[in-house]
ZATOR-930836 format. One record per residue (C-alpha): x, y, z; chain; residue number from 0. Coordinates in nm, 3 decimals. Layout:
         X         Y         Z   unit   pos
         X         Y         Z      A   NUM
...
This chain:
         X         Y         Z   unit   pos
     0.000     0.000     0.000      A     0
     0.071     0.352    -0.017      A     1
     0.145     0.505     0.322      A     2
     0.160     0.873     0.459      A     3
     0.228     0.956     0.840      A     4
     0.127     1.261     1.047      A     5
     0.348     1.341     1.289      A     6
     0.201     1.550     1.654      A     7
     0.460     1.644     1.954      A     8
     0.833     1.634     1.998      A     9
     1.191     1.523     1.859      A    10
     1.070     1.171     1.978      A    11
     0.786     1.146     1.798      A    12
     0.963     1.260     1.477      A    13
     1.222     0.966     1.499      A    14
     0.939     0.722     1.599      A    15
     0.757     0.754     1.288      A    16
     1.089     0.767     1.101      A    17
     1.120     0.406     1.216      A    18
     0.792     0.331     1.172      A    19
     0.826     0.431     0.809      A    20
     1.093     0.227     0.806      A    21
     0.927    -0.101     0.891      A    22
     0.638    -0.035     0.673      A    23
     0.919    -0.010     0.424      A    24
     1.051    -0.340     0.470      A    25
     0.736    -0.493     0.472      A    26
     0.669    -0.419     0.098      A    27
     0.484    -0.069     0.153      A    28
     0.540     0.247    -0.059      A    29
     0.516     0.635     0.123      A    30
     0.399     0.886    -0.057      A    31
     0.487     1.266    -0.014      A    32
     0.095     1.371     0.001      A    33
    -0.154     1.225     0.224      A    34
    -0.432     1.204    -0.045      A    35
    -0.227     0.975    -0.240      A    36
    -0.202     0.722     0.020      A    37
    -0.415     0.387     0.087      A    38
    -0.281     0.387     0.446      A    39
    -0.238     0.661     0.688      A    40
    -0.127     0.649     1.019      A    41
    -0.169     0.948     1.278      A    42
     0.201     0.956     1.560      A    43
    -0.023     1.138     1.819      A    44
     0.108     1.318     2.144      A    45
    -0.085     1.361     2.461      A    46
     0.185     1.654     2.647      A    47
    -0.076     1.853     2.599      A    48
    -0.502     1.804     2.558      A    49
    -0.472     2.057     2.249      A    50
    -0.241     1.786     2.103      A    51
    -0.510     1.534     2.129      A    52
    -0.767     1.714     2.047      A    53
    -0.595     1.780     1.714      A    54
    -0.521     1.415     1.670      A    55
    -0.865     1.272     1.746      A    56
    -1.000     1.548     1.494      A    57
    -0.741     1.434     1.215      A    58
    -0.844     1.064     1.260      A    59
    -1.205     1.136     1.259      A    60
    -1.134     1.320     0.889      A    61
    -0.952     1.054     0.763      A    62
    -1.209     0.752     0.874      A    63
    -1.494     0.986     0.716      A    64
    -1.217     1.009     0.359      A    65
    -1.289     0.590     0.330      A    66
    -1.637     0.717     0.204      A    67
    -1.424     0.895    -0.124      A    68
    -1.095     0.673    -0.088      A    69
    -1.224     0.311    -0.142      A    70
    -1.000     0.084     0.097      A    71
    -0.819     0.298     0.274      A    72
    -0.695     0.198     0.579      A    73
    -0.646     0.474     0.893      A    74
    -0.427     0.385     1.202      A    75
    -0.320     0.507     1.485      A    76
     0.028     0.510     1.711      A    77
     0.209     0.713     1.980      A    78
     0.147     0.846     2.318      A    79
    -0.243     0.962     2.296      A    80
    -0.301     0.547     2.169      A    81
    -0.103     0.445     2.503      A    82
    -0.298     0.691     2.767      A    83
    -0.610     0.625     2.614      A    84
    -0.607     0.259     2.499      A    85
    -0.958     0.109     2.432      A    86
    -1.148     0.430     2.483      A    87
    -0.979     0.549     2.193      A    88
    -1.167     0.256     2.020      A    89
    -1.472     0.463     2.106      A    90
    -1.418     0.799     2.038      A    91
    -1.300     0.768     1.680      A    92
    -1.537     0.450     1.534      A    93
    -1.417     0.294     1.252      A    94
    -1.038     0.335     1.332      A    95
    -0.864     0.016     1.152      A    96
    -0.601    -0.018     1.459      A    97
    -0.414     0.118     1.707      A    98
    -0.057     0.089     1.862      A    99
     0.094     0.210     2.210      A   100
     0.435     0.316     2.275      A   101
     0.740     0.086     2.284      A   102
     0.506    -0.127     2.015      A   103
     0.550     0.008     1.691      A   104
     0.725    -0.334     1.575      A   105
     0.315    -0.477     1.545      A   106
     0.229    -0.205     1.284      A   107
     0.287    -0.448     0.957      A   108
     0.092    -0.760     1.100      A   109
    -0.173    -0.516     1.212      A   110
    -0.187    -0.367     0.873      A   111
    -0.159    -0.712     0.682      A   112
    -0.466    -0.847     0.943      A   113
    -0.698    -0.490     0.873      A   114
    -0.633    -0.590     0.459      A   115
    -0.745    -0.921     0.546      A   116
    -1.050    -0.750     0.730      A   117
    -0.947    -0.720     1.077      A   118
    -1.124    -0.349     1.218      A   119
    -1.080    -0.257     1.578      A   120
    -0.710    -0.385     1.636      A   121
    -0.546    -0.220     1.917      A   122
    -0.157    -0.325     2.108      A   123
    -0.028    -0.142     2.390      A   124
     0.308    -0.131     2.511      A   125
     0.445    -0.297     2.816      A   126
     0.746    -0.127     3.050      A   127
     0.920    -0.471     2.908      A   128
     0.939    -0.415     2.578      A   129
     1.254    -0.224     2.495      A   130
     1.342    -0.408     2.151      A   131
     1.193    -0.042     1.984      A   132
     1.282    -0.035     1.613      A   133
     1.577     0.202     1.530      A   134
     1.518     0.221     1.166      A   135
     1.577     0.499     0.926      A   136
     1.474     0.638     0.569      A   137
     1.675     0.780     0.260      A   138
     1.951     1.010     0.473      A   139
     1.935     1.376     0.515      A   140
     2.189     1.598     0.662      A   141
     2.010     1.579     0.986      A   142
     1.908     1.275     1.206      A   143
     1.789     1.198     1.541      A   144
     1.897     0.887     1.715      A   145
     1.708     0.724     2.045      A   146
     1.943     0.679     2.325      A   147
     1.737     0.663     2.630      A   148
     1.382     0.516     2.594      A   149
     1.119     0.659     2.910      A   150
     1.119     0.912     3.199      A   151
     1.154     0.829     3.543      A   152
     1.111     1.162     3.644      A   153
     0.751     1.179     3.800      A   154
     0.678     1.600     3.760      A   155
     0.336     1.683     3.871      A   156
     0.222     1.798     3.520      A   157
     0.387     1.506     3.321      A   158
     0.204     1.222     3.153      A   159
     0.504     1.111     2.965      A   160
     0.622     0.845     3.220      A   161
     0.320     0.702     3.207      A   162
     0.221     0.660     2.796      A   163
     0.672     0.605     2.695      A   164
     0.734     0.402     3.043      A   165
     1.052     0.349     3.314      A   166
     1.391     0.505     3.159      A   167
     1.584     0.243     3.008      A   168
     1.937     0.300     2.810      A   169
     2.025     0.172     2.486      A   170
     2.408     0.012     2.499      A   171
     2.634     0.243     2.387      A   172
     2.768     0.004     2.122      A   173
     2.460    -0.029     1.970      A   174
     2.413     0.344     1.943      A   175
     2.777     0.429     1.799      A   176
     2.694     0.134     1.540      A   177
     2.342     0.322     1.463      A   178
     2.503     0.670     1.423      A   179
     2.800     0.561     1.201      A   180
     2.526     0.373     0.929      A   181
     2.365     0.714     0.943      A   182
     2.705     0.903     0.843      A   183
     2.784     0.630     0.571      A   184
     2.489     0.710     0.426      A   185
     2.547     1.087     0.385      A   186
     2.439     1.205     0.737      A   187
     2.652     1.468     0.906      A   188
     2.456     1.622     1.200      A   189
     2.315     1.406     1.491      A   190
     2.069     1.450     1.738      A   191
     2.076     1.215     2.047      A   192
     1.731     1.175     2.228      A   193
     1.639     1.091     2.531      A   194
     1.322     1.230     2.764      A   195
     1.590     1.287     2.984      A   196
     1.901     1.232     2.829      A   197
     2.135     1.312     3.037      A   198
     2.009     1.034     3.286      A   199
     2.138     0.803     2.985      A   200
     2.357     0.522     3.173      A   201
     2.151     0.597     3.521      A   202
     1.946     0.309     3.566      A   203
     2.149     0.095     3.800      A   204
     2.334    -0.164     3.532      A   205
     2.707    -0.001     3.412      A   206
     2.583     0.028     3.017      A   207
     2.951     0.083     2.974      A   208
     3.090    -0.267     3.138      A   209
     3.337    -0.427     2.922      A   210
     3.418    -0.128     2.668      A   211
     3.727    -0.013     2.674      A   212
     3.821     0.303     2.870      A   213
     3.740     0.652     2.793      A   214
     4.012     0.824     2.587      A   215
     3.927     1.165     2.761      A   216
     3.892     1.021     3.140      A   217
     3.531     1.074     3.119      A   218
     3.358     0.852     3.391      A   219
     2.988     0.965     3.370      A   220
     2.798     0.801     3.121      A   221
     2.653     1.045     2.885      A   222
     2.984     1.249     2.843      A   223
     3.112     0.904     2.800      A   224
     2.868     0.857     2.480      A   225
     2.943     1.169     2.324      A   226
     3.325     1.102     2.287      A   227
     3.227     0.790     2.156      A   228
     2.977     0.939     1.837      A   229
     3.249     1.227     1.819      A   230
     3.472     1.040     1.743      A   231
     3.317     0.878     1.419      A   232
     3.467     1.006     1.131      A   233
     3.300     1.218     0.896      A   234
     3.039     1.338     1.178      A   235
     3.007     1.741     1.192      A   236
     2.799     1.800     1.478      A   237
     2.623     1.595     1.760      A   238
     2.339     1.743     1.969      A   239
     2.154     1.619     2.215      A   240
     1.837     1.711     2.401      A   241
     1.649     1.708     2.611      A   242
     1.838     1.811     2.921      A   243
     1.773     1.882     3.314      A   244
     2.007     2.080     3.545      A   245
     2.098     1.744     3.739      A   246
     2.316     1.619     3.464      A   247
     2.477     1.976     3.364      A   248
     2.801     1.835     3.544      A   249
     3.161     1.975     3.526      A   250
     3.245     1.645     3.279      A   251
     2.933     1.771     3.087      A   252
     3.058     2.095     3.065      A   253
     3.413     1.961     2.978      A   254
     3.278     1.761     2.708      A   255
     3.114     1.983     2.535      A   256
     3.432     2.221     2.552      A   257
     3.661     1.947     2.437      A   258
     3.501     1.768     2.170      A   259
     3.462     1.944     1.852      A   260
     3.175     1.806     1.659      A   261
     2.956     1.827     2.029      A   262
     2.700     2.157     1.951      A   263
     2.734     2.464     2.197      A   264
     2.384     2.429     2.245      A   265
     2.143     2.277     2.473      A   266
     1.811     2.261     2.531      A   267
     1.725     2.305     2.943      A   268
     1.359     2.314     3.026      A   269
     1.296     2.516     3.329      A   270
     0.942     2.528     3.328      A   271
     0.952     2.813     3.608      A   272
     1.160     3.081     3.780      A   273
     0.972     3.019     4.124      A   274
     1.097     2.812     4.357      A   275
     0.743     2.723     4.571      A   276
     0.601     2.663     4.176      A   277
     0.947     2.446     4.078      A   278
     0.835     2.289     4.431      A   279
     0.493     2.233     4.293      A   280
     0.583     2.102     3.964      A   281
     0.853     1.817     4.138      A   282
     1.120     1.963     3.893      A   283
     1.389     1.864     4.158      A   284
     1.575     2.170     4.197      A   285
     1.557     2.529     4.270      A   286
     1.595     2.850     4.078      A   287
     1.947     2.913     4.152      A   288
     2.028     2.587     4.116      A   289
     1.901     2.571     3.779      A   290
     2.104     2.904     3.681      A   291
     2.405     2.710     3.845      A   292
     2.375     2.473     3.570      A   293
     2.381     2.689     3.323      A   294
     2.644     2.911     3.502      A   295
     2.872     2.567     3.449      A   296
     2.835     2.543     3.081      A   297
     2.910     2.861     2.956      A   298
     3.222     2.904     3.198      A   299
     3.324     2.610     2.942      A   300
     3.137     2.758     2.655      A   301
     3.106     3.074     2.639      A   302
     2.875     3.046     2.372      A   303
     2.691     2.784     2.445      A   304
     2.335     2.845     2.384      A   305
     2.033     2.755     2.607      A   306
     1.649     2.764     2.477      A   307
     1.397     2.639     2.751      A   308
     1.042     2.524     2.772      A   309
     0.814     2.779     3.017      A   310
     0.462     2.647     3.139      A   311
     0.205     2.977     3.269      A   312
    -0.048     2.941     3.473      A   313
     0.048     2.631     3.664      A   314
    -0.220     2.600     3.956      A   315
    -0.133     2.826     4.237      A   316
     0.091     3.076     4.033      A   317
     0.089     3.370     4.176      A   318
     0.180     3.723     4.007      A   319
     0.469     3.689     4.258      A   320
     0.582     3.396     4.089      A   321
     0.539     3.471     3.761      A   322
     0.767     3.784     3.846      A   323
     1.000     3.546     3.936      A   324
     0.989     3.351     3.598      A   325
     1.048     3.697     3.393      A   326
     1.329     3.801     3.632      A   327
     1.498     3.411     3.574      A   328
     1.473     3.527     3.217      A   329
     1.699     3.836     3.267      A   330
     1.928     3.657     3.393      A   331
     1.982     3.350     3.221      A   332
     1.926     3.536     2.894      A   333
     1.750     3.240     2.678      A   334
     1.854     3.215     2.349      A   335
     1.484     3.081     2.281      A   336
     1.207     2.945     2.483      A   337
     0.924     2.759     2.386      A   338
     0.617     2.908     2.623      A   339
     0.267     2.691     2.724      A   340
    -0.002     2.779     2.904      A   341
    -0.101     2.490     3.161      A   342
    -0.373     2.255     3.121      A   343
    -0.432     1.960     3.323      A   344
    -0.335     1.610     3.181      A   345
    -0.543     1.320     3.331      A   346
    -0.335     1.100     3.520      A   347
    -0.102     1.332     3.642      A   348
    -0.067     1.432     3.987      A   349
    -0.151     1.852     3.912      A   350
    -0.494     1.745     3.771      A   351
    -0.614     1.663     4.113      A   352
    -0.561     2.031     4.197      A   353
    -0.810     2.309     4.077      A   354
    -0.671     2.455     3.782      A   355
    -0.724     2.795     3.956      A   356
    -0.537     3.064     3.729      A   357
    -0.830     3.230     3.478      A   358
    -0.740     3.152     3.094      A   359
    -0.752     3.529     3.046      A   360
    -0.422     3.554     3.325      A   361
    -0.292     3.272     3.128      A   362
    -0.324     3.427     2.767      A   363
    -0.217     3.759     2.928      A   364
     0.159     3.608     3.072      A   365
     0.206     3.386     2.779      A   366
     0.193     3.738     2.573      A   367
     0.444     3.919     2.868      A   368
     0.660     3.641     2.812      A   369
     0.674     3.570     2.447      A   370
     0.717     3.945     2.431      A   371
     0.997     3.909     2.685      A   372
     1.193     3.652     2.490      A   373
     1.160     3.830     2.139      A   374
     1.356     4.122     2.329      A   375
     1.627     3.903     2.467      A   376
     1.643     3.696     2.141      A   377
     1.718     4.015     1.927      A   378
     1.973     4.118     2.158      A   379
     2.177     3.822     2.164      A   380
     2.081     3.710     1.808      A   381
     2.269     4.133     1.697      A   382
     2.541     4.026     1.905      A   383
     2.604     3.776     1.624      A   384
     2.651     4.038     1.334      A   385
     2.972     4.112     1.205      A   386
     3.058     3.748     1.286      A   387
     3.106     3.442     1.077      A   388
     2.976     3.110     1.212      A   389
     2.920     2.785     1.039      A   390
     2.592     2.688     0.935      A   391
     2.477     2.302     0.770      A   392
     2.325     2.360     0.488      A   393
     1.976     2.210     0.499      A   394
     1.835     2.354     0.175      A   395
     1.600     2.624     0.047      A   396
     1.416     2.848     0.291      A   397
     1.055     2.733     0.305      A   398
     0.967     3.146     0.293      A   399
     1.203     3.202    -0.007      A   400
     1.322     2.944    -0.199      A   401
     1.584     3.175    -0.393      A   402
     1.747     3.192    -0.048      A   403
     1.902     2.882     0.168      A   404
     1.940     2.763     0.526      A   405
     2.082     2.583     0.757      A   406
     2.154     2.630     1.123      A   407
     2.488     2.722     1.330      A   408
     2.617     2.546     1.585      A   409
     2.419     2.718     1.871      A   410
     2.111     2.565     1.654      A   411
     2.025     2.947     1.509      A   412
     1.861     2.926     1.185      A   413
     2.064     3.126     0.916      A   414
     1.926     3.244     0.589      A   415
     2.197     3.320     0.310      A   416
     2.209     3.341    -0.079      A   417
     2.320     2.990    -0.185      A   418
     2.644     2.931    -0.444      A   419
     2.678     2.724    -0.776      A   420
     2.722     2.387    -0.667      A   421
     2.569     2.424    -0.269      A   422
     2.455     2.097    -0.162      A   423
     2.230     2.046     0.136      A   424
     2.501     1.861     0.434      A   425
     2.716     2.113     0.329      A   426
     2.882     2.296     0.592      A   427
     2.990     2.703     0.467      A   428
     3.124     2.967     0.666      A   429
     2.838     3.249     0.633      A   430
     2.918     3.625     0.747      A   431
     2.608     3.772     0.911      A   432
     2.452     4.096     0.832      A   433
     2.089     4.143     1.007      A   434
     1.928     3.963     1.317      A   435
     1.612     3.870     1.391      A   436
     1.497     3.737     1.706      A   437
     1.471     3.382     1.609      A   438
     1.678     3.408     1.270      A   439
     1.993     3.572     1.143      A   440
     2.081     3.651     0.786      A   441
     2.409     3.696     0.599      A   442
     2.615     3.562     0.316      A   443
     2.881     3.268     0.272      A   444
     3.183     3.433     0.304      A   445
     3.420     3.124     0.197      A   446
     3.326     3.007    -0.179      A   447
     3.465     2.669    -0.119      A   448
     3.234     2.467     0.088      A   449
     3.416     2.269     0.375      A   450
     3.258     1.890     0.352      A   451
């Protein structure tokens, strides 16, 4: 069959239906680039948010009403909203051909081979046991993302992920180095390692690094310990990771990323708050100053290492006090970007048995003072970047202006530049910038001969 996949939420859901592609590959299937060309389509939902399901239950409710003008096609469902839900989800979108959980993609072509043979209804959930996740991948790009660290043990109060993606568990490292140096014989040259929480990779009580041999650098933690091991793969540009949380922003972190040159100044930190009794609230684990500590550590290493951040308003119980607090953690840490939500209660989660007490209007109005907050800082550091030359992988023509290209720098800053004769997207190019927005910069490639 034909097959097209729409992708809701985060990094993690983007490399899960990347694999999932991948299988439906193998087993004989075809994807297509637009969804009304396919026989099969299969909605990757998230449930971080009710918006996200919402949109997800609308989209699958569309596409089991399209087998009224598209004659045997089959709709299916995977990710985290299939996992919270389970059965219910049966229920709320009748006619649904099947359904898989987290941690059980691996079922999708039997279920699809079983709903051709007439099978309606199907639905598999994922168990905390199963950790044999595919890893596959597509055609390369310049870009991938590879799993590292499947799970969340972190329990925050808002949270639902532990509970639809399961306890952390770490792939072994070997595995992982093996994964990410197919990806760079087949043309990749940027990698992304994922993880909930990825620098708990290694954490879990069993020594993922018993019986490799020694770290070259003297790195003893695990995660720094991974990095040196991708960066060292030859041809590799860049390696990124996300997401982080302040526990792991060690000195050896901080040392790593200083010492190995493909590892990205950049790293995303949620914070979620700059109030301590709201932090408290939320069971983040640590306190304000704590939190700037971390980032304190990295750019005494870095100096410019980059930090974007995820913000959540209106958390029950926020007071203006504490939202003052937020703003004024914002001077100071000076977020290169930040990704701002307003609150809404997830069932299952420990904050939804609290009353969701702060008006939508107070919401609305300090996701505005924020957003507003964070375009100022933005420009300002983003300005701080003309006159300078960074390098930027080329990804290919800007979606707003296809006579122009970009890529993004090392601090993850997307760059817009006029391309050259013979500019190839993976190519890395050494582009002078002019102007600054807040979340873009803009300049020209200053060296004609593109570094590979």
């Amino acid at each position: 069959m034909t097959f097209y996949l729409h992708t809701y939420g985060c990094q993690m859901n983007v490399r899960d239906s990347e694999a999932a592609a991948a299988l439906l590959v193998a087993a004989g299937h075809e994807p297509v680039a637009q969804e009304r060309a396919a026989d099969l389509v299969v909605v990757n939902s998230c449930s971080v948010r009710g918006k996200a399901e919402d949109k997800a239950l609308g989209k699958l409710r569309l596409l089991v009403k399209s087998k009224r003008t598209h004659p045997g096609r089959l709709v299916g469902a995977m990710g985290c909203m299939v996992q919270r839900l389970g059965p219910a989800l049966l229920d709320q979108v009748p006619g649904l051909d099947f359904a898989v959980g987290t941690r059980a993609s691996r079922h999708l072509p039997p279920l699809v081979s079983a709903a051709l043979a007439g099978a309606a209804g199907q639905l598999v959930l994922g168990t905390a046991d199963d950790t044999d996740v595919p890893h596959g991948h597509l055609a390369a790009t310049p870009s991938a993302y590879v799993t590292v660290l499947l799970g969340c043990n972190r329990r925050c109060a808002y949270c639902i992920v532990p509970e639809v993606r399961g306890p952390e568990s770490s792939r072994p490292p070997r595995d992982i180095v093996a994964e990410v140096a197919a990806r760079v014989a087949d043309g990749v040259r940027e990698v992304t390692l994922l993880g909930q929480s990825v620098l708990n990779y290694g954490r879990q009580g069993s020594d993922v690094w018993a019986g490799e041999p020694a770290s070259p650098g003297g790195y003893r933690e695990p995660f720094p310990r991974l990095i040196e091991a991708v960066s060292a793969i030859p041809g590799l540009a860049r390696v990124r990771f996300t997401s982080g949380h302040p526990s792991g922003c060690s000195e050896e972190l901080a040392r790593a990323m200083a010492e190995l040159a493909p590892v990205a100044p950049h790293l995303h930190l949620p914070v979620q708050s700059g109030s301590d009794a709201v932090l408290g609230r939320m069971r983040r684990g640590y306190t304000a100053a704590e939190y700037v500590a971390a980032v304190e550590r990295l750019r005494q290493r870095v100096p410019d290492c980059a930090i974007t951040t995820d913000i959540i308003v209106g958390f029950p119980g926020e007071t203006e006090s504490d939202f003052a607090a937020t703003r004024a953690l914002f001077e100071q840490v000076r977020f290169d970007n930040s990704f701002i939500f307003k609150y809404s209660p997830r069932p299952g989660t420990r904050a939804a048995e609290w009353p969701d007490d702060v008006p939508d209007a107070v919401k609305e109005h300090r996701n505005r003072v924020l957003l507003d907050d964070q375009d100022r800082i933005g420009l300002a550091r983003n300005e701080a970047w003309v006159g300078r030359t960074t390098e930027v992988l080329a990804e290919g023509p800007s979606l707003r202006n296809p006579r122009r290209w970009s890529g993004r720098n090392g601090q993850g800053k997307i760059v817009v530049f006029a391309p050259v004769e013979g500019l190839q997207a993976g190519d890395c190019v050494r582009v002078r910038i002019e102007r600054a927005k807040p979340q873009t910069l803009y300049g020209v490639i200053e060296n004609r001969g593109m570094t590979s």
